[in-house]
C-alpha positions in Angstrom: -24.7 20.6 -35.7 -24.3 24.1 -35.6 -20.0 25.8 -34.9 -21.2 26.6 -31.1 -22.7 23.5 -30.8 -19.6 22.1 -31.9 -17.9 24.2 -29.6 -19.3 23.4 -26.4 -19.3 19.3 -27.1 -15.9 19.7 -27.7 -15.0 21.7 -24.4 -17.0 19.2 -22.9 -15.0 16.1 -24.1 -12.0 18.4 -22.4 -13.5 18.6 -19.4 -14.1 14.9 -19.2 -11.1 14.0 -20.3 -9.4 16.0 -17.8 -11.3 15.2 -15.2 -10.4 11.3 -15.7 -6.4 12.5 -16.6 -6.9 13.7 -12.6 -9.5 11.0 -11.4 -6.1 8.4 -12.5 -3.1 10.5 -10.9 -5.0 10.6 -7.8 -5.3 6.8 -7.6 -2.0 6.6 -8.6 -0.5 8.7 -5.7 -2.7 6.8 -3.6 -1.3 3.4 -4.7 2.0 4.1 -5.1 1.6 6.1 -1.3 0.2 2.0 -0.4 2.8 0.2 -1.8 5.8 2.5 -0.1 3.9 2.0 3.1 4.3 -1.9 2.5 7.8 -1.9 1.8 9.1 -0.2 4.1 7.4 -2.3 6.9 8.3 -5.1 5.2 11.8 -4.0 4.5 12.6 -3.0 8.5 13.1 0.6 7.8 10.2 1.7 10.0 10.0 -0.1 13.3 6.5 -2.2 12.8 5.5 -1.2 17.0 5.7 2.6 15.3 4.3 1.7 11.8 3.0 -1.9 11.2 3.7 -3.0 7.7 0.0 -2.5 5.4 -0.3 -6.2 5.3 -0.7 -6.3 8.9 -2.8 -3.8 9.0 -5.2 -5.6 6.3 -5.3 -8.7 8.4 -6.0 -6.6 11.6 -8.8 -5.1 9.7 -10.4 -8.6 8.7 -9.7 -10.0 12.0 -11.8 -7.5 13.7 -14.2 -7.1 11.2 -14.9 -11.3 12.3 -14.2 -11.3 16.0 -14.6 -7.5 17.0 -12.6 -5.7 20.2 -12.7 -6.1 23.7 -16.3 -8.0 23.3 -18.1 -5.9 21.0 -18.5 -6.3 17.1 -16.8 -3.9 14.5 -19.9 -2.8 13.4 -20.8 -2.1 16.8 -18.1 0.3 17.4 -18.5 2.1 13.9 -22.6 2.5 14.5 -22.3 3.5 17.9 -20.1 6.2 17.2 -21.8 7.1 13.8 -25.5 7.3 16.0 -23.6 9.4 18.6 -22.5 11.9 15.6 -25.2 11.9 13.3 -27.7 13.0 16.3 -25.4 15.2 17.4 -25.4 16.3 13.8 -29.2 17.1 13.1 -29.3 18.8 16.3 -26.9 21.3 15.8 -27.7 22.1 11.9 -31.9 21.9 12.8 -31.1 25.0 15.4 -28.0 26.4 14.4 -29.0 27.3 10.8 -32.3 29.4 11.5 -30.7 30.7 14.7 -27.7 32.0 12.5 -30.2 33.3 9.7 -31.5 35.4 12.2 -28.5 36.4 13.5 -27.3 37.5 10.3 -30.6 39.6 10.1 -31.0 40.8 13.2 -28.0 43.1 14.7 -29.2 42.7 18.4 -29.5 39.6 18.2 -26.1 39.0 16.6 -25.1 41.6 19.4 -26.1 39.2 22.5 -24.7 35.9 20.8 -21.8 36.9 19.0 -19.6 37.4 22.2 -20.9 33.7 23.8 -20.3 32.1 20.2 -16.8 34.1 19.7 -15.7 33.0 23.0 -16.8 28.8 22.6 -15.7 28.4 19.2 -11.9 28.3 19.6 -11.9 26.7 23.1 -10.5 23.3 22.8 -13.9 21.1 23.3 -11.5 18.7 25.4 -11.6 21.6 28.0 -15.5 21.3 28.9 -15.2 17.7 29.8 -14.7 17.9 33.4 -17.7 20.7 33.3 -19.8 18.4 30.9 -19.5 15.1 33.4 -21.2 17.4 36.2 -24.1 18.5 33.9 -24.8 15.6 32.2 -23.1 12.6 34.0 -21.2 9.9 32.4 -23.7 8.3 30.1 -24.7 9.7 25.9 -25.9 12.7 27.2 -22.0 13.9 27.6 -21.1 12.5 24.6 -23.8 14.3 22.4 -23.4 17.4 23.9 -20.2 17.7 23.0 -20.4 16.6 19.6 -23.1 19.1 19.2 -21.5 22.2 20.7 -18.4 21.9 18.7 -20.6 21.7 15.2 -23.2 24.3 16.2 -20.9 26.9 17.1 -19.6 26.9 13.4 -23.1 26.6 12.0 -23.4 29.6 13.6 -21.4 31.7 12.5 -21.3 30.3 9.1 -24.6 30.8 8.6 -25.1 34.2 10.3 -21.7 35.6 8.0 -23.9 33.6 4.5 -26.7 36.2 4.9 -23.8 38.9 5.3 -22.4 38.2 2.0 -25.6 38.4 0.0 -25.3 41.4 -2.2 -27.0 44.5 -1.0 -28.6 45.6 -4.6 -30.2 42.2 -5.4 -32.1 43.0 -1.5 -32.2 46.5 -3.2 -33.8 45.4 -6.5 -36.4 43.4 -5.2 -37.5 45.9 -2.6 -37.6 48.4 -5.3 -39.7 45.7 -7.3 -42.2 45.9 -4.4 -40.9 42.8 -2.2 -42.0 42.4 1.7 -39.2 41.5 4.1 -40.6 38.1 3.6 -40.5 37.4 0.2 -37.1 39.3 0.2 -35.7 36.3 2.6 -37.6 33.4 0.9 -36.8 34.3 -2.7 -33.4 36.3 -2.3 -31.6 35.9 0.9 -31.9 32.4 1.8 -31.7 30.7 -2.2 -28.4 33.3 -2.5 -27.0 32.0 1.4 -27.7 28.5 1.0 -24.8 27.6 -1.0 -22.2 29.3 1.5 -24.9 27.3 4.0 -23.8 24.1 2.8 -20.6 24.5 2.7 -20.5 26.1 6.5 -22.3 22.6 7.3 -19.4 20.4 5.5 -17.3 22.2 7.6 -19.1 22.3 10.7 -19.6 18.3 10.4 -16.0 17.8 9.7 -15.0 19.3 13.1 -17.7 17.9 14.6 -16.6 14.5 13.4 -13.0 15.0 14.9 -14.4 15.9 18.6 -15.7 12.5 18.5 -12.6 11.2 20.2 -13.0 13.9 23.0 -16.5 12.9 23.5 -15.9 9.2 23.4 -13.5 9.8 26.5 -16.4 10.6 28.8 -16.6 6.9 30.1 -17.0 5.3 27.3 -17.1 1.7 26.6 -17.4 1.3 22.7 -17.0 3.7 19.5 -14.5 3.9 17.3 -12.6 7.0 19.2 -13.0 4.5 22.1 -11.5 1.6 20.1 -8.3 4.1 18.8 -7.7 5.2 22.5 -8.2 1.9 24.3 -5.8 0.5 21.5 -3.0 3.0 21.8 -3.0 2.1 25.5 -1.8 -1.3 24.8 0.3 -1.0 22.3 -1.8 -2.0 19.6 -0.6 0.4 16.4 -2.2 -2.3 14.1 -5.7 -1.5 15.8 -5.2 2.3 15.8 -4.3 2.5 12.3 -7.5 0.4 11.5 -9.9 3.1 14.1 -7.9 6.1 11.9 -8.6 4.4 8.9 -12.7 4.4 9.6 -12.9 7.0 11.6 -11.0 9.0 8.2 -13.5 6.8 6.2 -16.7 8.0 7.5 -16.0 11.5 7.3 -15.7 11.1 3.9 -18.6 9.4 3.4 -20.7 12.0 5.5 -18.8 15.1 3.3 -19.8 12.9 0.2 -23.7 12.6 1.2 -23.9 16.4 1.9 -22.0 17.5 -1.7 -24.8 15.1 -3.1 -27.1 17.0 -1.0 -26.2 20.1 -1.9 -26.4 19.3 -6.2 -29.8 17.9 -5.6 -30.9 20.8 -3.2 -28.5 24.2 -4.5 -28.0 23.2 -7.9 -27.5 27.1 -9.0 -24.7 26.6 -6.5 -21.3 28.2 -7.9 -23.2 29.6 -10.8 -23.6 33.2 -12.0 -27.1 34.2 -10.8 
């Protein structure tokens, strides 16, 4: 094996074994975080109403998982709200990336929506329910829309600013080389915006995720944002915990399936082009 060959195995045994060195104090912070949780419930120095002891909470969790709340299954709850998201989800990435594209290439465009988008995007989604109920009544109609307003409006703008930040002289170069507009997007634009795409959409989905409390407010009867609400009402801190738990759960799990996504998709993603 040649010395550069060498070389890189050797920085790549580093990596790896760097990468576990950090994989391990994670789960360590993690456990030890878990075990200070149980002692101190255990021990009285948090009252349980405010914090219930980790214990609890487990047994909560397996007690649900086997007889559900307030007549409906555990898995109900999570695929309600999960089916109520993820539509919510495709929607707003299926128009809010090509409507951002062109935003980002077309000023007038940008012009007429910036303002409307600008305006939306900070307003506290919880704001719109009373205006949501007339439009849509009290049934999933409510409860998608807004989901999907809160993750489009990022989309948006994420998307429109990713077609900003492509560099000028690679547009330059290949319209020098003879490019159309076209094949300028296809091949330069769009492969150079889609990482800063993906990562707009990881965000977008994330606040999308936490409106699903605020949507699940609109008469709602099940869900997980449902179940943490309902619960808090009565008392039941061992319940909410378990709702936060999922709830923190499946955003993970949905930030994890779009990273995969993206490798699989973008892999010249964080690369030198």
């Amino acid at each position: 094996m040649t010395a550069p060959a060498n070389r890189a195995a050797r920085r790549g045994r580093l990596a790896f074994s760097a990468s576990w060195k950090l994989a391990a104090i994670s789960v360590a912070s993690v456990l030890a975080f878990l075990a200070l949780w149980q002692i101190a419930g255990t021990a009285g120095w948090i009252n349980p109403l405010l914090l219930p002891p980790l214990g609890e909470v487990l047994r909560t969790t397996l007690d649900l998982a086997e007889n559900g709340y307030r007549q409906s299954s555990l898995w109900h709850h999570i695929g309600i709200s999960v089916a109520r998201a993820g539509s919510a989800f495709v929607a707003a990435i299926a128009i809010g990336v090509p409507v951002g594209l062109l935003m980002g290439r077309t000023p007038w465009l940008a012009a007429v929506l910036d303002p409307f988008v600008q305006f939306l995007r900070p307003l506290p989604k919880i704001a719109l329910i009373p205006l949501v109920v007339v439009w849509f009544g009290i049934g999933e109609g409510s409860k998608f829309f807004l989901i999907f307003i809160s993750t489009l409006l990022s989309v948006l703008v994420g998307s429109a600013a990713a077609v900003l930040n492509v560099g000028q002289q690679r547009i330059r170069a290949a319209a020098t080389l003879g490019a159309s507009r076209h094949q300028i997007f296809w091949h330069v634009i769009l492969p150079n915006a889609l990482p800063e795409i993906f990562t707009t959409i990881r965000l977008a989905i994330g606040i999308g995720w936490t409106s699903l409390i605020a949507a699940e407010l609109v008469a709602a009867e099940s869900g997980l944002g449902w179940m943490v609400l309902n619960a808090g009402t009565y008392l039941r801190t061992d319940v909410v915990m378990v709702g936060i738990f999922l709830l923190g759960l499946i955003g993970y799990l949905f930030d994890a399936a779009l990273v995969l996504l993206q490798r699989r998709l973008v892999p010249w993603a964080g690369k030198d082009a």
